[in-house]
N, C-alpha and C positions, 0 to 999 in steps of 0.2 A: 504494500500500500504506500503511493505518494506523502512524502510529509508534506502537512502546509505551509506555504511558504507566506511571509509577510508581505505584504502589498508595497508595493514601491511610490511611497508618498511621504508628504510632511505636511500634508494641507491643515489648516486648520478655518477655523470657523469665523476667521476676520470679514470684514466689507467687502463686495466686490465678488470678480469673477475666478474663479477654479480651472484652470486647466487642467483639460484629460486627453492624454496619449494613450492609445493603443500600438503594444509592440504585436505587428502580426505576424513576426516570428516567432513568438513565445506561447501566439494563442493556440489554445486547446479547443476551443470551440463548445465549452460545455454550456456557453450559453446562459449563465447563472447572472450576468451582467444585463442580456437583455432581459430576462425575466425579471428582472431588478429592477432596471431604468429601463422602459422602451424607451422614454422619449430620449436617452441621451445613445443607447447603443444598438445595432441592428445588423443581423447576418448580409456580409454583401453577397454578389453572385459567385466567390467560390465557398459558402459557408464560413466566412471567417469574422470573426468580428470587427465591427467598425464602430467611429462616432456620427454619428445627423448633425451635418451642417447644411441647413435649411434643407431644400430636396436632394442635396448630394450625400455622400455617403464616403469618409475618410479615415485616416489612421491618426487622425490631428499634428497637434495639441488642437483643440476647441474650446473655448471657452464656455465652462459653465457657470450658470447665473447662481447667484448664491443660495438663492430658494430650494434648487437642486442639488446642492453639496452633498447633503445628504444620503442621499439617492447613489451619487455617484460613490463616493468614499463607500458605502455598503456593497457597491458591485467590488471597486478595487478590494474588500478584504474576501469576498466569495470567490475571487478569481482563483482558481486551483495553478496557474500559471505563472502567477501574480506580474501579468501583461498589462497591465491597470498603471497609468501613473498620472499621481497628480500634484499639481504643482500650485502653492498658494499664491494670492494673487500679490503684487510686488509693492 
C-alpha cells in the first residue's frame, strides 16, 4: 500500500487569490480532487487532471478566489500523488 504523501503547499488563509498547479506528471488520476472541487479541477481529454480556467482546461498555476481555498487545499491533501500545489497569495 502507497504511503500518503503531504500535499505540496504552504497556503494559508490570508486575503486574496491561491494559486493551484497541477503537476500532470505526478497525476494518478484518482480523481479525489474533482470530486472535491468540480468547479476548480476537471479530467481533460486524456483522463488527466486539470484546472478550469474559464472554458479552457490547464495544468496552471490558476488562480483561486479565496472563497474556494478551501475546496482546493482539501483536494491538494486527498491527492494520493500529492500533484496539488498551492501557493499563497504574495
Amino acid at each position: 500500500m502507497k504511503a500518503m504523501s503531504e500535499p505540496n503547499h504552504s497556503a494559508s488563509q490570508d486575503t486574496g487569490a491561491t494559486r493551484v498547479e497541477v503537476d500532470q506528471n505526478l497525476c494518478q488520476s484518482a480523481g479525489y480532487c474533482v470530486r472535491t472541487a468540480p468547479q476548480i479541477f476537471a479530467f481533460d481529454a486524456d483522463d488527466i487532471v486539470a484546472l478550469r480556467q474559464g472554458d479552457q482546461l490547464t495544468s496552471g498555476p490558476v488562480d483561486v478566489p479565496e472563497d474556494q481555498f478551501k475546496l482546493a487545499d482539501r483536494a491538494a491533501w486527498d491527492c494520493p500523488a500529492a500533484a496539488i500545489t498551492l501557493t499563497p497569495p504574495a
